[in-house]
Jmol script that loads the backbone (N, CA, C; Angstrom):
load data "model"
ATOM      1  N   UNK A   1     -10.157  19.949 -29.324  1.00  0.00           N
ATOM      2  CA  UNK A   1      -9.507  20.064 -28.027  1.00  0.00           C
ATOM      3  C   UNK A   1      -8.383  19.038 -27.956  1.00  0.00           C
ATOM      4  N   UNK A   2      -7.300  19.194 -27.553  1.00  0.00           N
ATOM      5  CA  UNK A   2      -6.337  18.316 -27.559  1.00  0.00           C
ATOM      6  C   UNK A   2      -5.950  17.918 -26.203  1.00  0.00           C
ATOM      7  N   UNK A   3      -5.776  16.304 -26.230  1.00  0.00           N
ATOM      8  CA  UNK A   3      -5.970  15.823 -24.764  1.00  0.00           C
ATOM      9  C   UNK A   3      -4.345  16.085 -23.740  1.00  0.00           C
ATOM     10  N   UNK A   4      -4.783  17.005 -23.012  1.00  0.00           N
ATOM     11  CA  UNK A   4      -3.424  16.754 -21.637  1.00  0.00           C
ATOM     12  C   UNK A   4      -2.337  15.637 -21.920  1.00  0.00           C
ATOM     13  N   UNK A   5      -0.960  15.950 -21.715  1.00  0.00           N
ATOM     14  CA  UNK A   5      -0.188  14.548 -21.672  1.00  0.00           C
ATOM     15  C   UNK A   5      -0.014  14.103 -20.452  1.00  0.00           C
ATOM     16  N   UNK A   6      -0.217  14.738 -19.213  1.00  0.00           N
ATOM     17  CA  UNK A   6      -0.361  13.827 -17.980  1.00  0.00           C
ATOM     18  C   UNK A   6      -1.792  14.829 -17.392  1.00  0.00           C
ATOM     19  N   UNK A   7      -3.103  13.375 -16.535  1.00  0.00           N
ATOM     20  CA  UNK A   7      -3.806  13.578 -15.609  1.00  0.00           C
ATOM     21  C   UNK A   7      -3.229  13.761 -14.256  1.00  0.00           C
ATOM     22  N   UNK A   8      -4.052  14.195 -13.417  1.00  0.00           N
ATOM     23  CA  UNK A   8      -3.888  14.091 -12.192  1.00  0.00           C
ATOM     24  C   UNK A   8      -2.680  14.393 -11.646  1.00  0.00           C
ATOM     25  N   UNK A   9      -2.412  15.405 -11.605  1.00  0.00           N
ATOM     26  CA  UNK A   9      -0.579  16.245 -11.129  1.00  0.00           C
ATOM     27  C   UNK A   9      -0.949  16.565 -10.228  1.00  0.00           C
ATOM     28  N   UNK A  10      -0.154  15.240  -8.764  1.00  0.00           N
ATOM     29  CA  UNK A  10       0.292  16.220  -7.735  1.00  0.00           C
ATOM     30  C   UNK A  10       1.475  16.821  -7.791  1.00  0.00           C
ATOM     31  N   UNK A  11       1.520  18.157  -7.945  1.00  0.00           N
ATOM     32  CA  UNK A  11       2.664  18.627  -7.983  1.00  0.00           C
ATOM     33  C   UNK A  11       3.234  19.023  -6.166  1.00  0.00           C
ATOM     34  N   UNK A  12       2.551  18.993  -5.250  1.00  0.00           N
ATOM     35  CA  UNK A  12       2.979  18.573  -4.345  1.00  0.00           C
ATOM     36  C   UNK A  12       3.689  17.603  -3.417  1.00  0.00           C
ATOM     37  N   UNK A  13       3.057  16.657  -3.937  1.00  0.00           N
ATOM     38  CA  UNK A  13       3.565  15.171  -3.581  1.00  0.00           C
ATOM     39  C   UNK A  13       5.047  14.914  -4.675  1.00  0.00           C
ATOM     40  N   UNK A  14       5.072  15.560  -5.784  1.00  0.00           N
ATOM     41  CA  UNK A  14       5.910  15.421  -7.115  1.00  0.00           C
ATOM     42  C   UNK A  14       5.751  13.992  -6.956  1.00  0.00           C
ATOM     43  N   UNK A  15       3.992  13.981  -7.713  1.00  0.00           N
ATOM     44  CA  UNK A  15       4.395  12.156  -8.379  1.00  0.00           C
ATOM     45  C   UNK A  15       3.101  12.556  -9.101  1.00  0.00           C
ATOM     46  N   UNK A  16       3.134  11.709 -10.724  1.00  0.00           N
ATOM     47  CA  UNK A  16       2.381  11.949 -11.827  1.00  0.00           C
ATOM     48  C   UNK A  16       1.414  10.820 -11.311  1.00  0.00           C
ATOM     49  N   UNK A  17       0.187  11.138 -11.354  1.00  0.00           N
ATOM     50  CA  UNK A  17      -0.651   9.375 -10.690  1.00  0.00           C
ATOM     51  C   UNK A  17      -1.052   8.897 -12.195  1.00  0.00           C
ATOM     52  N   UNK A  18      -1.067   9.398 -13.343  1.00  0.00           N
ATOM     53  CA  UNK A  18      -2.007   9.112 -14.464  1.00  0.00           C
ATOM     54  C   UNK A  18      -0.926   9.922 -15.989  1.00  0.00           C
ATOM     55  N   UNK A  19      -1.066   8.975 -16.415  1.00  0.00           N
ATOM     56  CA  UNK A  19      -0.555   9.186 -18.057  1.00  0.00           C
ATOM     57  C   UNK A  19      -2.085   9.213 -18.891  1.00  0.00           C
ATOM     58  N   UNK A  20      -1.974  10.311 -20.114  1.00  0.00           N
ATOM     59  CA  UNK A  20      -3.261  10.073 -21.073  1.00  0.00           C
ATOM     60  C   UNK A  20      -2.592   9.120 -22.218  1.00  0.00           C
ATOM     61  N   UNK A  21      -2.638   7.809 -21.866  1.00  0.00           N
ATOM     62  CA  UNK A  21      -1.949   7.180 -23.358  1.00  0.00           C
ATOM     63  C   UNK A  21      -2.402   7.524 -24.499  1.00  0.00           C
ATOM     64  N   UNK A  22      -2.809   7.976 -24.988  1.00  0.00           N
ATOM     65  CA  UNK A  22      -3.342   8.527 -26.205  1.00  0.00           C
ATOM     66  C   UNK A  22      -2.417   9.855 -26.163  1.00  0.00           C
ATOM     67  N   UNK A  23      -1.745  10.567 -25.383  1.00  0.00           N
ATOM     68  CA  UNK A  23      -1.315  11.967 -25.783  1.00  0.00           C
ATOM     69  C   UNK A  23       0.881  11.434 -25.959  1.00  0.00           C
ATOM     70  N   UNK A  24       0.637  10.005 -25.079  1.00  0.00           N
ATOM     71  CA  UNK A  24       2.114   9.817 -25.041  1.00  0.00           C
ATOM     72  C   UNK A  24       2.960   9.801 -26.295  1.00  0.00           C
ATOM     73  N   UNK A  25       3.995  10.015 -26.583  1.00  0.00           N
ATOM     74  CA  UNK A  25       4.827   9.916 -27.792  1.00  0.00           C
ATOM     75  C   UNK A  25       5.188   8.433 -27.453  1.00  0.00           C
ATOM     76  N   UNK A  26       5.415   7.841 -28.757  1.00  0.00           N
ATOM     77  CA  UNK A  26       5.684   6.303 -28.779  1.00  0.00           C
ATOM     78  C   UNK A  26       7.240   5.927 -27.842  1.00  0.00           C
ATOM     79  N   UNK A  27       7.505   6.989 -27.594  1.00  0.00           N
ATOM     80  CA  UNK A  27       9.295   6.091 -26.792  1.00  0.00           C
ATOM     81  C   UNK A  27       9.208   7.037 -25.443  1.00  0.00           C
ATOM     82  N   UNK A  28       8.119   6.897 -24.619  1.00  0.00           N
ATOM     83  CA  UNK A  28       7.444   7.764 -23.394  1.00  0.00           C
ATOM     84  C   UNK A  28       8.081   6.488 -22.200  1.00  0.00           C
ATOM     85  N   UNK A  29       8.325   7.154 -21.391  1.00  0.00           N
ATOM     86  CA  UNK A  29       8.647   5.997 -20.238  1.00  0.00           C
ATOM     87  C   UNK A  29       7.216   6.004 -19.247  1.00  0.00           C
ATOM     88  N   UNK A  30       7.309   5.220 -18.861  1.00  0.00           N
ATOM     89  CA  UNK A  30       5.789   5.174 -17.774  1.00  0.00           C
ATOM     90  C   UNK A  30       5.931   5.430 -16.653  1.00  0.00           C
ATOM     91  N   UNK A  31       5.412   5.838 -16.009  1.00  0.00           N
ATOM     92  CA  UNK A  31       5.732   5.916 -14.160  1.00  0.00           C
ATOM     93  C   UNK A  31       5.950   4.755 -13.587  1.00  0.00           C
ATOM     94  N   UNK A  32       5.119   3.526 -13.746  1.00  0.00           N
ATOM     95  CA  UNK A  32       5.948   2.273 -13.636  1.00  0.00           C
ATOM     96  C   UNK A  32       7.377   1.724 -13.582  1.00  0.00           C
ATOM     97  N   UNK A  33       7.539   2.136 -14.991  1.00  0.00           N
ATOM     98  CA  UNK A  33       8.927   2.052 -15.549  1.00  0.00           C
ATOM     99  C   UNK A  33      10.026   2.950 -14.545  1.00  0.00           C
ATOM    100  N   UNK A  34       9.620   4.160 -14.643  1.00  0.00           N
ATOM    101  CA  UNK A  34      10.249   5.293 -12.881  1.00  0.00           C
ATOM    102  C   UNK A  34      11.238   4.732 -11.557  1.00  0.00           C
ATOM    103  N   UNK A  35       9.833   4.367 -11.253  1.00  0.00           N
ATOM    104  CA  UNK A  35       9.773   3.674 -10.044  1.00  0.00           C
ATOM    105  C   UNK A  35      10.145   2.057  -9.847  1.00  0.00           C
ATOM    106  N   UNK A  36      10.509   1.930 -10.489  1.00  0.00           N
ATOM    107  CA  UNK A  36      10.990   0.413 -10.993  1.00  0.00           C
ATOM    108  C   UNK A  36      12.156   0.536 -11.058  1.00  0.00           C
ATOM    109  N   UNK A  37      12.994   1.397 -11.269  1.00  0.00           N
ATOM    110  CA  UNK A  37      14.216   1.567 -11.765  1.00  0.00           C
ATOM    111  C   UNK A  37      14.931   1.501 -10.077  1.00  0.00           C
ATOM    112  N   UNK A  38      16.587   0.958 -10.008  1.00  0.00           N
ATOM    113  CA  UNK A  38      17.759   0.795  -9.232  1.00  0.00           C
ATOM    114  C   UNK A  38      17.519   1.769  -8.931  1.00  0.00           C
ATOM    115  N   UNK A  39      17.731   2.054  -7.257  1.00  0.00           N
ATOM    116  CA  UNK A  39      18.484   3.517  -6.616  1.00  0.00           C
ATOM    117  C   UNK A  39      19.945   4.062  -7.317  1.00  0.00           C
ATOM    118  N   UNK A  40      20.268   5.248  -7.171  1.00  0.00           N
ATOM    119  CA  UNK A  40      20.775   6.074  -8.243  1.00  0.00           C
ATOM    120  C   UNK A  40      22.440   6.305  -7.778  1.00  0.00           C
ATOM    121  N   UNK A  41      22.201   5.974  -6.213  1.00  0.00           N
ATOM    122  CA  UNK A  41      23.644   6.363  -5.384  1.00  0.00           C
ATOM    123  C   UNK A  41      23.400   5.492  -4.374  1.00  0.00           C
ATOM    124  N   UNK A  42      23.939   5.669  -3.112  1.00  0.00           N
ATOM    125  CA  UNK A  42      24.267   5.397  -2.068  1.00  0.00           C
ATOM    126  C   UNK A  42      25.549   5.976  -1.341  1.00  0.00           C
ATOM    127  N   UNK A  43      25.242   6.041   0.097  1.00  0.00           N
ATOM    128  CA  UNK A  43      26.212   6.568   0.891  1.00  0.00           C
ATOM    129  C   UNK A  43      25.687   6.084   2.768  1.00  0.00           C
ATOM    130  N   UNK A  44      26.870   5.783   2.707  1.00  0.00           N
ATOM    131  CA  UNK A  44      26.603   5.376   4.784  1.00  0.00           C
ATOM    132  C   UNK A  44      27.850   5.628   5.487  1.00  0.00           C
ATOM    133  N   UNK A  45      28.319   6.502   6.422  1.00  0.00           N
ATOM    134  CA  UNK A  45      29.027   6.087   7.565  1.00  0.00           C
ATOM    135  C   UNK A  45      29.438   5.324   7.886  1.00  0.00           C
ATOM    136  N   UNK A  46      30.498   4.601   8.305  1.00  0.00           N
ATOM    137  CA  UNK A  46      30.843   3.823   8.854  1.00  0.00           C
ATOM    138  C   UNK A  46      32.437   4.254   9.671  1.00  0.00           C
ATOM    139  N   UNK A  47      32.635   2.907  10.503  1.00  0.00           N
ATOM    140  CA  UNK A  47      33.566   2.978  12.071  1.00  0.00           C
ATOM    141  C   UNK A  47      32.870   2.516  12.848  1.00  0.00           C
ATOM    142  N   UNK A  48      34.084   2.151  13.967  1.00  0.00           N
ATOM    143  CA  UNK A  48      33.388   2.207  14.881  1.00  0.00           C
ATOM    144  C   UNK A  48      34.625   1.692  15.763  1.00  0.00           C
ATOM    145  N   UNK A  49      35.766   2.503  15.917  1.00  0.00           N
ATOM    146  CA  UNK A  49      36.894   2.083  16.972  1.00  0.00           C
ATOM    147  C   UNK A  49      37.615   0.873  16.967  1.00  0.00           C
ATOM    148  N   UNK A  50      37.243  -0.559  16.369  1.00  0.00           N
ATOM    149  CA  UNK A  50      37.547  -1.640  16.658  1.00  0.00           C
ATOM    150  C   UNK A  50      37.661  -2.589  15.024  1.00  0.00           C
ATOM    151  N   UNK A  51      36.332  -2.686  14.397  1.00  0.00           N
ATOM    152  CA  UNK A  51      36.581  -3.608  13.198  1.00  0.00           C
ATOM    153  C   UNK A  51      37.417  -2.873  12.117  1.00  0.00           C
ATOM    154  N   UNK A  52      38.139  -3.483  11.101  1.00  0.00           N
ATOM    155  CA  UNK A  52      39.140  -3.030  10.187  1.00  0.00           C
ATOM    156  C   UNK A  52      38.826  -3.312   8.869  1.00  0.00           C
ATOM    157  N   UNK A  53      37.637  -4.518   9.221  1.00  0.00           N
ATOM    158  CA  UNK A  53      36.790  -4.641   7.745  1.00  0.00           C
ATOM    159  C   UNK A  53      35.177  -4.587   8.227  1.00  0.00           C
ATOM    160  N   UNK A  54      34.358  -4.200   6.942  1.00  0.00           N
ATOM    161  CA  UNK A  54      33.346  -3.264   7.040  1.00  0.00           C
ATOM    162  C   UNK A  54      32.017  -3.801   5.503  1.00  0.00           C
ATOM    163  N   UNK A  55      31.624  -4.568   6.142  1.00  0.00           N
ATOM    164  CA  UNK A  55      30.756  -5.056   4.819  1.00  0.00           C
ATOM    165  C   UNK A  55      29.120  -4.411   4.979  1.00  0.00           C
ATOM    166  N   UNK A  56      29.473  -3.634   3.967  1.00  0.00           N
ATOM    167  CA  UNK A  56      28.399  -2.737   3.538  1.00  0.00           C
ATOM    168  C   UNK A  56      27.380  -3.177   2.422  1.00  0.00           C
ATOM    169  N   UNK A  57      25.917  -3.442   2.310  1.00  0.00           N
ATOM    170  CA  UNK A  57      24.931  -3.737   1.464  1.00  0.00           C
ATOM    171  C   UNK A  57      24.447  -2.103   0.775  1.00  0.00           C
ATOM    172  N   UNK A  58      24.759  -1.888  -0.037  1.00  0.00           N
ATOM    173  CA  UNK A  58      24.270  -0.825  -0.944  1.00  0.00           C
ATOM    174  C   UNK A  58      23.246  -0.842  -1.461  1.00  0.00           C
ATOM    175  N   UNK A  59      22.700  -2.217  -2.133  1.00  0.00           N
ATOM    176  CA  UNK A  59      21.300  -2.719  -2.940  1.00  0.00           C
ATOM    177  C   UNK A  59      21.415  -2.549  -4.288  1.00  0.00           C
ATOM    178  N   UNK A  60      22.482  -1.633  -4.893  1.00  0.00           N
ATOM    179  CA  UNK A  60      22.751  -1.108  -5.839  1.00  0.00           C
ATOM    180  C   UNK A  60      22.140  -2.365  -7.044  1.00  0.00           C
ATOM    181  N   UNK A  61      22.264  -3.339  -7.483  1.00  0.00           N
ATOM    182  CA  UNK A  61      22.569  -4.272  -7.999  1.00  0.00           C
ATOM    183  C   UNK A  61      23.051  -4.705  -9.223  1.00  0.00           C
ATOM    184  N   UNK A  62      24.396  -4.193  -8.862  1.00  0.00           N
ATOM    185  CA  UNK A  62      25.330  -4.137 -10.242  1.00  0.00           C
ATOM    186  C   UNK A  62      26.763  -4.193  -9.272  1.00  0.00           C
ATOM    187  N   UNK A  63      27.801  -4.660  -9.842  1.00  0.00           N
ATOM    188  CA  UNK A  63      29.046  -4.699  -9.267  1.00  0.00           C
ATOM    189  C   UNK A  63      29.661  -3.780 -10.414  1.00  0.00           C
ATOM    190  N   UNK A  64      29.073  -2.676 -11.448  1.00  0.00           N
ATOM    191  CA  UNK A  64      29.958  -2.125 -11.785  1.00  0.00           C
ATOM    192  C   UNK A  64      29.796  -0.769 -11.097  1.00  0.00           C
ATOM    193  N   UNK A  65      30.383  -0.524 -10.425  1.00  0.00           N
ATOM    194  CA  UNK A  65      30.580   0.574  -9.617  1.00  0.00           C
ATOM    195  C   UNK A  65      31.619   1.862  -9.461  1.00  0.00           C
ATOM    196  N   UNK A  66      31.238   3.111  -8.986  1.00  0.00           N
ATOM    197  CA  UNK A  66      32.348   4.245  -8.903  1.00  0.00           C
ATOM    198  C   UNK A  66      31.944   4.823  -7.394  1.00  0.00           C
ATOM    199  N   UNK A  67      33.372   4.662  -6.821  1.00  0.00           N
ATOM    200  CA  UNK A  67      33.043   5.053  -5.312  1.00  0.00           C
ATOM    201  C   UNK A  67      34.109   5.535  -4.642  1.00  0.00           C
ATOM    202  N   UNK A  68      34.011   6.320  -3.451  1.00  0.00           N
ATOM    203  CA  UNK A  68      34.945   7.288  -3.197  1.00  0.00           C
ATOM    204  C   UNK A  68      34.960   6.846  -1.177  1.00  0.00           C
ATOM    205  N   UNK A  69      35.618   6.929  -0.377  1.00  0.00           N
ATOM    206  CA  UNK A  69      35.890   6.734   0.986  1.00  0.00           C
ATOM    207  C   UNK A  69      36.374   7.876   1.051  1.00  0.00           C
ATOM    208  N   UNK A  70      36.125   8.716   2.000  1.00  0.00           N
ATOM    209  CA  UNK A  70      36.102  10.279   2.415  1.00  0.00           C
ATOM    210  C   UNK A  70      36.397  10.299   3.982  1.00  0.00           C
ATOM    211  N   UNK A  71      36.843  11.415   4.478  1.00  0.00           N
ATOM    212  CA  UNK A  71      37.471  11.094   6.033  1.00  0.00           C
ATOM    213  C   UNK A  71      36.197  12.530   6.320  1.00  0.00           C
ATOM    214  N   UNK A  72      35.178  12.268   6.965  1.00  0.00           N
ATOM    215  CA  UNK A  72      34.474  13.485   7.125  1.00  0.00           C
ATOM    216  C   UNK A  72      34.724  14.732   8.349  1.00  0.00           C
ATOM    217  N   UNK A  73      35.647  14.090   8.785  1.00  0.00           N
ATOM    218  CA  UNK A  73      36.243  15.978   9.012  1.00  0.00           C
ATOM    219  C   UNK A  73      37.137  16.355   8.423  1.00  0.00           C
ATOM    220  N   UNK A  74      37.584  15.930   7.623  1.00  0.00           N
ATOM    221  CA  UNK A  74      38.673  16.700   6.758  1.00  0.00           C
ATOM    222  C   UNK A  74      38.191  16.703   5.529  1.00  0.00           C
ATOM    223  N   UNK A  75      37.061  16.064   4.721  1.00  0.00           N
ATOM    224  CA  UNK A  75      36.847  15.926   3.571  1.00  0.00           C
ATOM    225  C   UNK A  75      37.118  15.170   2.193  1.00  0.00           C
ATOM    226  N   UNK A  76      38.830  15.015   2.968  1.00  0.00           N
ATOM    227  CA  UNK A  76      40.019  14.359   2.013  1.00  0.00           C
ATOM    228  C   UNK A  76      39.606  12.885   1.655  1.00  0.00           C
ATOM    229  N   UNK A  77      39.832  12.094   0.795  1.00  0.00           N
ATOM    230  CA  UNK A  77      39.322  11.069   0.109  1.00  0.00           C
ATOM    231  C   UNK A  77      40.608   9.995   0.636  1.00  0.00           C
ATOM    232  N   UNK A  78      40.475   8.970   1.134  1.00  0.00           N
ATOM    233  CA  UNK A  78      41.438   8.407   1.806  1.00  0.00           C
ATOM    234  C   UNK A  78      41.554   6.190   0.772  1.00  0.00           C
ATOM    235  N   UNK A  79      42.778   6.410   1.034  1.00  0.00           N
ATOM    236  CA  UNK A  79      42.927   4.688   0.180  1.00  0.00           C
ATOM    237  C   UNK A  79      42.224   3.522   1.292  1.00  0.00           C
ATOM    238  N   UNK A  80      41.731   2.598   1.131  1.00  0.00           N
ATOM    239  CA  UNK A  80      41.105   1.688   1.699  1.00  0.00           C
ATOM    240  C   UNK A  80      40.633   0.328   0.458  1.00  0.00           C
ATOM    241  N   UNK A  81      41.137  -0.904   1.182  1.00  0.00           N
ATOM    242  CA  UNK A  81      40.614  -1.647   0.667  1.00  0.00           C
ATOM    243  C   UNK A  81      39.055  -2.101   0.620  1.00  0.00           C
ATOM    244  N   UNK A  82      39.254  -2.418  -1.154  1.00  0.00           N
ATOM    245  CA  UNK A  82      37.662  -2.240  -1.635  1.00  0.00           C
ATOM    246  C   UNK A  82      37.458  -3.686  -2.124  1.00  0.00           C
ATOM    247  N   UNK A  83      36.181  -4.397  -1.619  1.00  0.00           N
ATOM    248  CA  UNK A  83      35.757  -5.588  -2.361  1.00  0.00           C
ATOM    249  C   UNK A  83      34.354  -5.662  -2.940  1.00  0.00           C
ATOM    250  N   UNK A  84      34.350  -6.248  -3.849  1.00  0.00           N
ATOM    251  CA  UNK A  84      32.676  -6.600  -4.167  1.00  0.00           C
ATOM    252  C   UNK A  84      31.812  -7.484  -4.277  1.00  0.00           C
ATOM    253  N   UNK A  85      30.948  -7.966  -2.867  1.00  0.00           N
ATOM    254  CA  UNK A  85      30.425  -9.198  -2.871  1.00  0.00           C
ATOM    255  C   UNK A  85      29.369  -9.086  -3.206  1.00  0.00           C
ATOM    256  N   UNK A  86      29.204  -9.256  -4.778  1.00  0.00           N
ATOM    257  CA  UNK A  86      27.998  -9.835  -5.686  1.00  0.00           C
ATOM    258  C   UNK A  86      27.612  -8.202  -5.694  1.00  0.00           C
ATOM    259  N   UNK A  87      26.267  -8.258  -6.289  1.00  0.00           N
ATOM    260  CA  UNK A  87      25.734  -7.228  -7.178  1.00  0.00           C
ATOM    261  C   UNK A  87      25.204  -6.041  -6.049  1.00  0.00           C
ATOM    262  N   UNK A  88      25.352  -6.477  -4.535  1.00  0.00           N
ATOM    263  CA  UNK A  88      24.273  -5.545  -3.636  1.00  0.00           C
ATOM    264  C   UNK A  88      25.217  -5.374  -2.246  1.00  0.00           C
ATOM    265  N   UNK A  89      26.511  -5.815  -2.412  1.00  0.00           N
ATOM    266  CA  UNK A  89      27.223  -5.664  -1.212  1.00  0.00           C
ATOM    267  C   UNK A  89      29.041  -5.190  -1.765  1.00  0.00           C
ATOM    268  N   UNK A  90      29.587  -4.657  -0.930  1.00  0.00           N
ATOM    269  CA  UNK A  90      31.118  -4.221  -0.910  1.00  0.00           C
ATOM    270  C   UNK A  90      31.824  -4.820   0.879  1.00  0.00           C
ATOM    271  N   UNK A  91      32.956  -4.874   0.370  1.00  0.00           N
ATOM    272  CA  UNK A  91      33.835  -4.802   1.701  1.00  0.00           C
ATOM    273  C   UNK A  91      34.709  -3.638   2.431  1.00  0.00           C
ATOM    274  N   UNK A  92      34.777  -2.674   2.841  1.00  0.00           N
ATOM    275  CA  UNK A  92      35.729  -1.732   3.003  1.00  0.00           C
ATOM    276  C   UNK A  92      36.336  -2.041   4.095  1.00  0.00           C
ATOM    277  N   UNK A  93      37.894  -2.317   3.806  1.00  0.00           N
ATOM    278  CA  UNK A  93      39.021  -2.725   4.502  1.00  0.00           C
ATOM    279  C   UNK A  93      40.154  -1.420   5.175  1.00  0.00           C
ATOM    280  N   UNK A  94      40.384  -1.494   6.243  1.00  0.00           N
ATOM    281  CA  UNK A  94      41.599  -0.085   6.811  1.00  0.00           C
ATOM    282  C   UNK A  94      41.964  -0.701   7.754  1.00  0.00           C
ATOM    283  N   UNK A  95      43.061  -0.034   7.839  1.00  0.00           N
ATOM    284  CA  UNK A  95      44.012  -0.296   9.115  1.00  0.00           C
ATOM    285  C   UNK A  95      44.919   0.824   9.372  1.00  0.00           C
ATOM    286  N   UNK A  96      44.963   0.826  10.565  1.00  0.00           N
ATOM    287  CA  UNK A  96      44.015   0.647  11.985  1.00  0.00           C
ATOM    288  C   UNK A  96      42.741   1.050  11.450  1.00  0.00           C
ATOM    289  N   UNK A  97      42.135   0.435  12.553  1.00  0.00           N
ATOM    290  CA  UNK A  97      40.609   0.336  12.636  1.00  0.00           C
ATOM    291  C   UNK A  97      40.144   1.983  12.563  1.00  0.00           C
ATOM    292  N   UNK A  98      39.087   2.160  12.303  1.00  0.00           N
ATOM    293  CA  UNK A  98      38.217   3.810  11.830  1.00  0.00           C
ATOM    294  C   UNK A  98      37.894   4.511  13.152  1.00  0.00           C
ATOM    295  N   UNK A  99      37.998   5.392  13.599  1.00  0.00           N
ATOM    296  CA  UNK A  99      37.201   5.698  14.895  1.00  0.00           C
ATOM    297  C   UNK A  99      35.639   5.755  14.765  1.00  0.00           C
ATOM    298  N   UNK A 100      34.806   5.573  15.496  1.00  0.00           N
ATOM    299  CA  UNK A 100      33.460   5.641  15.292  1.00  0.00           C
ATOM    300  C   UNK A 100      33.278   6.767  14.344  1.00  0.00           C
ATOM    301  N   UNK A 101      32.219   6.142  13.415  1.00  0.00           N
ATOM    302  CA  UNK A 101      31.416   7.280  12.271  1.00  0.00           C
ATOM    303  C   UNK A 101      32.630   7.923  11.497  1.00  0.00           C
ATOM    304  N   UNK A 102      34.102   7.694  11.307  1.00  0.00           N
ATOM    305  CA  UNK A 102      34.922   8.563  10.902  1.00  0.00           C
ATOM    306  C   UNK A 102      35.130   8.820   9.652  1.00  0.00           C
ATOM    307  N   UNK A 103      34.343   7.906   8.765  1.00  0.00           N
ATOM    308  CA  UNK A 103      34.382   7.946   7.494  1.00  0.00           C
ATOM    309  C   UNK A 103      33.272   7.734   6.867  1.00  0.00           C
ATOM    310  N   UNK A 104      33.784   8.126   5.007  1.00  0.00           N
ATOM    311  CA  UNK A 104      31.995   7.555   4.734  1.00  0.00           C
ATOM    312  C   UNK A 104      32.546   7.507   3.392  1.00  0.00           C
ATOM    313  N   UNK A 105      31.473   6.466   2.789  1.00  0.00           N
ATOM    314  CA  UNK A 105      31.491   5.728   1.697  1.00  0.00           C
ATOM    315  C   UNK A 105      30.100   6.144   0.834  1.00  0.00           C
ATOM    316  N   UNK A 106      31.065   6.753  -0.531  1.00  0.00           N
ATOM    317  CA  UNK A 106      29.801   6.734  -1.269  1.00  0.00           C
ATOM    318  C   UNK A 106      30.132   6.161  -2.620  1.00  0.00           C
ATOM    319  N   UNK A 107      28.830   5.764  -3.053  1.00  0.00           N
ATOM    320  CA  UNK A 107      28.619   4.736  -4.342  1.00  0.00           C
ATOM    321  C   UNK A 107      27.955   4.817  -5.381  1.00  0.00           C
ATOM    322  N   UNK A 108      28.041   5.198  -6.690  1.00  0.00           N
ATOM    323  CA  UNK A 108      27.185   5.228  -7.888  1.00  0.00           C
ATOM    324  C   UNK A 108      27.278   4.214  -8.859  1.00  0.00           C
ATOM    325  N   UNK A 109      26.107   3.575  -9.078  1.00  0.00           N
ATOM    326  CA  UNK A 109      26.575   2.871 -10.157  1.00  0.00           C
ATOM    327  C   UNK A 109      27.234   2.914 -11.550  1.00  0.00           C
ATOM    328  N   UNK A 110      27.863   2.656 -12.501  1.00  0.00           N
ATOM    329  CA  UNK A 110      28.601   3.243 -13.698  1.00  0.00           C
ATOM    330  C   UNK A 110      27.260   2.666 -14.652  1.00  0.00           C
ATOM    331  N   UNK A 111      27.326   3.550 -15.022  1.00  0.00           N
ATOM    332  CA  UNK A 111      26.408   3.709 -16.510  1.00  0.00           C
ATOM    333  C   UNK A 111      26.451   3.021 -17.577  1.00  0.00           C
TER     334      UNK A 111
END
end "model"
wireframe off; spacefill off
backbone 0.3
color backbone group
């Protein structure tokens, strides 16, 4: 009989609770290892009628980054100054100030 390579599948929940180490191939990542890992993106809204700079915490924790400022009713991708304070925060700079919620910022880390 040859042993299962994962116990206990909720495939509902989509989360593996149990590895059979004995069935893993030697370069197997662990669910540990998974869930351990940096968030993959980020994205938030921001404006708000009045400020012109905009310091955003992503968590990302890497300053090498690829990211785009988008005007969300039009879609169009707009220039704005970009800073990066340390591995888990940015600055987004405009002028004039954003109208509330008028834009949005999204972020992936580079590979």
């Amino acid at each position: 009989m040859t042993t299962p390579f994962f116990t206990n599948l909720d495939m509902n929940g989509n989360r593996v609770r149990d590895a059979a180490d004995a069935a893993l191939p030697q370069d197997y990542v662990t669910l540990a290892q998974l869930t351990a890992t940096s968030p993959v993106s980020f994205a938030q809204t921001f404006g708000d009628g009045v400020a012109t700079t905009f310091n955003i915490v992503h968590n990302l924790g890497t300053e090498d980054l690829v990211w785009d400022v988008y005007e969300i009713s039009s879609g169009d991708s707009v220039g704005v100054g970009f800073s990066r304070n340390g591995a888990n925060a940015v600055d987004v700079t405009m002028n004039p100030a954003p109208a509330a919620n008028a834009f949005r910022l999204v972020i992936v880390p580079a590979q």
